[in-house]
C-alpha positions in Angstrom: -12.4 31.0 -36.8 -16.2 30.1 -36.2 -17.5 30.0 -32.6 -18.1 25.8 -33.0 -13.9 25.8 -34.5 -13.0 28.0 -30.9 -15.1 25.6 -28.6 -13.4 22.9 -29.7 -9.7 24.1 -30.1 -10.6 25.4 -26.4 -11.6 22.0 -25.4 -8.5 20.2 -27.0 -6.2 22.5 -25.2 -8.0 22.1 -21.5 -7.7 18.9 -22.1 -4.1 19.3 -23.2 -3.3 20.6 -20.2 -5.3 18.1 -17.7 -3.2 15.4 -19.5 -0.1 17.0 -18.3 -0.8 18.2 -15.4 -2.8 14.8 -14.1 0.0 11.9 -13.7 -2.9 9.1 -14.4 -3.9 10.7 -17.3 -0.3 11.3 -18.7 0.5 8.3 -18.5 3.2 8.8 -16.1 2.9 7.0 -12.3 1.3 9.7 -9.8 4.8 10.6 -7.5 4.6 8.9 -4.4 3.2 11.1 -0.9 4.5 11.3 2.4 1.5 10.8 4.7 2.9 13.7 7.1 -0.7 14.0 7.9 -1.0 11.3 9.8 2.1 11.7 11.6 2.0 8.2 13.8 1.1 5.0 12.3 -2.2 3.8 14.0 -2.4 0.8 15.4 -4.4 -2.4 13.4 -7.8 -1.9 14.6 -10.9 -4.4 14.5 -8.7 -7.2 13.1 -10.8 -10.7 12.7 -8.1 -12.8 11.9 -4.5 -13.1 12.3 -2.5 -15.2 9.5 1.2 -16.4 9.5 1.5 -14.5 13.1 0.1 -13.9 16.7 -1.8 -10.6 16.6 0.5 -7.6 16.4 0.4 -4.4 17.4 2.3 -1.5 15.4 4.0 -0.2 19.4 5.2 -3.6 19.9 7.0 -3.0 16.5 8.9 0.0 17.6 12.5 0.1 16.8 11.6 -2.2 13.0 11.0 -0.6 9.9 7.4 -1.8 8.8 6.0 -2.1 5.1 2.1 -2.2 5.9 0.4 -3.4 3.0 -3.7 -2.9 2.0 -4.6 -5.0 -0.2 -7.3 -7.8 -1.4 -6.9 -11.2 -3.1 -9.5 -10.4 -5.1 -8.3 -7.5 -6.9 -5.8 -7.8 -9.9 -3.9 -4.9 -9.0 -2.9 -6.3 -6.0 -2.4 -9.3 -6.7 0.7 -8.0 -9.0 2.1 -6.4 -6.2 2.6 -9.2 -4.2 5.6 -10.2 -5.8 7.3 -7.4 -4.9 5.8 -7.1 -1.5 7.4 -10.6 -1.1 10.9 -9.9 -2.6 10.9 -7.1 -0.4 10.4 -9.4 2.7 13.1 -12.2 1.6 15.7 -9.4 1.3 15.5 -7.3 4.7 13.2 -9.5 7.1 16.5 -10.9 8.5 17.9 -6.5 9.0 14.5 -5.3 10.5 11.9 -5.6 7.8 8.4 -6.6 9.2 5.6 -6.7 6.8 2.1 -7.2 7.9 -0.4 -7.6 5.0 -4.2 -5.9 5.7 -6.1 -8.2 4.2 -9.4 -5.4 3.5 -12.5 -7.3 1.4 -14.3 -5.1 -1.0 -16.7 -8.0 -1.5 -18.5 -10.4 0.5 -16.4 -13.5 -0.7 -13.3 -12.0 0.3 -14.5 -12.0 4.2 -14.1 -16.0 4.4 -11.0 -16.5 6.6 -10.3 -19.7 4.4 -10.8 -17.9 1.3 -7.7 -15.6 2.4 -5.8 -18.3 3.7 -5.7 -19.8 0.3 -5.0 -16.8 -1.2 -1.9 -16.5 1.3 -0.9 -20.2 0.5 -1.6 -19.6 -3.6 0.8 -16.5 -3.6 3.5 -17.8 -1.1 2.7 -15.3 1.5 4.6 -16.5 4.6 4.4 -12.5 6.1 1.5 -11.8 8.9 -1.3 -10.8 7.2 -4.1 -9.2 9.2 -8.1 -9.9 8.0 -9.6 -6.5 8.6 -13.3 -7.0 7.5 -14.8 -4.3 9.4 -12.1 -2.4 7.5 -11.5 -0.6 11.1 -7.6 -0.8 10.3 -8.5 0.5 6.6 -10.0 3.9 8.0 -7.4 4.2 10.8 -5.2 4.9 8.0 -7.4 7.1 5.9 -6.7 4.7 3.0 -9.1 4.7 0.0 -7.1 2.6 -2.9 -6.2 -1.1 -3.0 -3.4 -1.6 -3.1 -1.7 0.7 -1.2 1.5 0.8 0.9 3.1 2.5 4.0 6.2 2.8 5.4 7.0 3.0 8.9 9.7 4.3 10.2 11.9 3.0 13.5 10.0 5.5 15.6 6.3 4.6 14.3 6.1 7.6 11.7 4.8 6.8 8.4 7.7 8.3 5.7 6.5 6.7 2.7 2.8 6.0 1.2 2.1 4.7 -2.4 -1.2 3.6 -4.0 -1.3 1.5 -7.0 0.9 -0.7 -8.7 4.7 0.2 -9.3 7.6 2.8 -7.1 9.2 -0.8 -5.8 12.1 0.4 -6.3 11.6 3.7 -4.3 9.7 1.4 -1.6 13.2 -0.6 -1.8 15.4 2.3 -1.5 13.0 3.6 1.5 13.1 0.4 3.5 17.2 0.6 2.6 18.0 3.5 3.9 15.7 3.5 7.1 17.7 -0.4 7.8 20.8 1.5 7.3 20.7 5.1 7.7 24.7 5.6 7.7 25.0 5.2 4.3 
């Protein structure tokens, strides 16, 4: 075998081995993290704008189970979650479920309050959705991908973080069994 026939069989098998070991390179959906790190859910910092709501704050929403949800109307990626997002609140907001949208910009035309308020009224979104253009709420978190999803607990721990598109049906069976934790 030449040296340039071993460099390259080398190469083939690192990268062999990245592609298994890497779930976005596989193929495969990365598996979904508990933010134990974070403990607490922090509160919704340096909020402009309240949509669909009077201001919250994630104390006064002790005792609910609470699907936070980063995201941007201007990204595609979130916009295909919403769906979901929205499912989810039909089916439980009437057992516990709040959801409260963080409506983060990555671009300058995503900070006009009316811009987002289309957005909400294009996609249906009748949950309160929070404008966090200083992205203050955004780094409380330590969140880096849109979108990206948390679940809080009944006690204000955060069980359950996803980034990306897909796990709705883990983020269903989450939300399930913190509504109804007998069965």
């Amino acid at each position: 075998m030449t040296l340039r026939s071993l460099a390259a069989s080398a190469s083939l098998a690192a990268l062999c081995l990245i592609g298994t070991a890497s779930p976005g390179i596989s193929g495969e959906a990365a598996p979904f993290k508990v933010a134990a790190v974070q403990g607490s859910a922090p509160n919704f910092a340096g909020i402009s704008n309240w949509f669909n709501s009077a201001a919250l704050n994630i104390a006064d929403l002790r005792g609910k189970v609470v699907l936070v949800d980063f995201w941007t109307y201007g990204c595609v990626n979130c916009v295909n979650t919403l769906p979901h997002v929205t499912e989810l609140y039909a089916k439980y907001k009437d057992r516990g479920l709040v959801v409260v949208g963080i409506h983060t910009p990555e671009f300058p035309f995503e900070r006009s309050a009316s811009n987002v308020q289309a957005a909400l009224k294009r996609h249906g979104i009748t949950y309160p959705v929070a404008q966090d253009n200083d992205s203050q709420t955004w780094d409380a978190y330590h969140n880096q991908y849109w979108p990206a999803q948390y679940i809080v607990d009944q006690s204000g721990k955060i069980v359950y973080q996803h980034d990306g598109e897909g796990r709705y049906e883990e983020m269903d069976k989450t939300i399930a069994r913190l509504l109804n934790p007998a069965s």
